[in-house]
C-alpha positions in Angstrom: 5.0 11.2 6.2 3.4 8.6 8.3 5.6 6.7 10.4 6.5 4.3 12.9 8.2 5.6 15.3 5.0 4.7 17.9 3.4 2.2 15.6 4.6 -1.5 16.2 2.6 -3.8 13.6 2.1 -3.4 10.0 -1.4 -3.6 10.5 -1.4 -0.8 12.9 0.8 1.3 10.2 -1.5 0.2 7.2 -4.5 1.3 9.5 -2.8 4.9 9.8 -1.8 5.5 6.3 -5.5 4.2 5.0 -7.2 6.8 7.5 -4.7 9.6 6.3 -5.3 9.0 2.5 -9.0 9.1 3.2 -8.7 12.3 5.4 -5.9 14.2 4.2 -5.2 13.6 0.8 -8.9 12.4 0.0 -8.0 8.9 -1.4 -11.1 6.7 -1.5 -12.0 4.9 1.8 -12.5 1.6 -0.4 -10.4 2.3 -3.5 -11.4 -1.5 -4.5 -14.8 -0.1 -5.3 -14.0 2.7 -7.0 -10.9 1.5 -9.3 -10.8 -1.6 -11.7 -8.4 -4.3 -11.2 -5.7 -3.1 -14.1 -5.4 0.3 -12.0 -5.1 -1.2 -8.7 -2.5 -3.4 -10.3 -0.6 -0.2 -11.5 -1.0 0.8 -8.4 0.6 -2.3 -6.9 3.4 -2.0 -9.3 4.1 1.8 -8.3 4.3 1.0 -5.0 6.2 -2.0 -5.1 9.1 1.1 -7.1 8.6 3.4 -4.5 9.9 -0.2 -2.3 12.5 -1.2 -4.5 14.4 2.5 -4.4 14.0 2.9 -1.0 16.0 -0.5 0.0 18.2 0.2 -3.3 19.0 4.0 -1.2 19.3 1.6 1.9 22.8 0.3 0.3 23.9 4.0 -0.1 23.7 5.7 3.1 26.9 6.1 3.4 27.5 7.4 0.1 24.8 10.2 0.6 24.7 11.0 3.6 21.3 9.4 5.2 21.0 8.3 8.3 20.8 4.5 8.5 17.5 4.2 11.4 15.7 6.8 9.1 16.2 4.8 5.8 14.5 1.7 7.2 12.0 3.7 8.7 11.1 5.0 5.3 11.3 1.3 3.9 9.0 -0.1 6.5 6.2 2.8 5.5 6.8 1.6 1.9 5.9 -2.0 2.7 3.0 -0.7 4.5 1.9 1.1 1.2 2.7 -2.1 -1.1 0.6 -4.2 1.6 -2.0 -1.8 1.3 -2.3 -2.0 -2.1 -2.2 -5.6 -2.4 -4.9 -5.6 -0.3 -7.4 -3.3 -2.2 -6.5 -5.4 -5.3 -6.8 -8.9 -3.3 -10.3 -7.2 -2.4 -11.5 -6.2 -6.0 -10.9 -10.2 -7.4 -13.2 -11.2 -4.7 -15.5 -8.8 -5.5 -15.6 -10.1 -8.9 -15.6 -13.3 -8.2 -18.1 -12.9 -6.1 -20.3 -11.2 -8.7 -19.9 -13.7 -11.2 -20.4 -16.7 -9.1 -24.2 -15.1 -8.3 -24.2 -14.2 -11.8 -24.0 -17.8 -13.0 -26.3 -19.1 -9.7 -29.0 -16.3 -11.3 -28.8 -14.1 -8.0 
């Protein structure tokens, strides 16, 4: 798992997890090219899960057993991933709205 423990901005830890799906897990380098708009919204969606548990688990350390600084480490990667996503779905309306607009202007 990627994490933070040296990385200080979001945009540094979004940087790092972009270049490991690409290398490592061979995610597309521009999945906003590759994937339409309803599947980068599911995407958004499952990310935005995988946020919700881990703040949800947050609440329940205690209870089982995780350590506290860990937890929001793992919370902090999974607003990395939500950002990430966001982005690549922010990306594929401009795309399209960029399309269509030379579309209409017969470019």
């Amino acid at each position: 798992m990627t994490t933070i423990y040296t990385i200080k901005s979001l945009s540094m830890l979004k940087m790092e997890k972009n270049f490991i799906a690409a290398v490592d897990k061979n995610y597309p380098r521009r999945p906003y090219e590759e994937w339409d708009i309803v599947d980068l919204h599911s995407f958004v969606e499952r990310e935005q899960k995988e946020l919700k548990h881990e703040v949800i688990t947050l609440g329940k350390v205690e209870e089982f057993g995780l350590d506290e600084y860990d937890q929001l480490i793992k919370i902090m990667n999974e607003v990395a991933d939500v950002s990430n996503t966001l982005d690549y779905l922010y990306e594929a309306l401009l795309q399209k709205i960029i399309f269509l607009e030379n579309k209409d202007n017969g470019k």
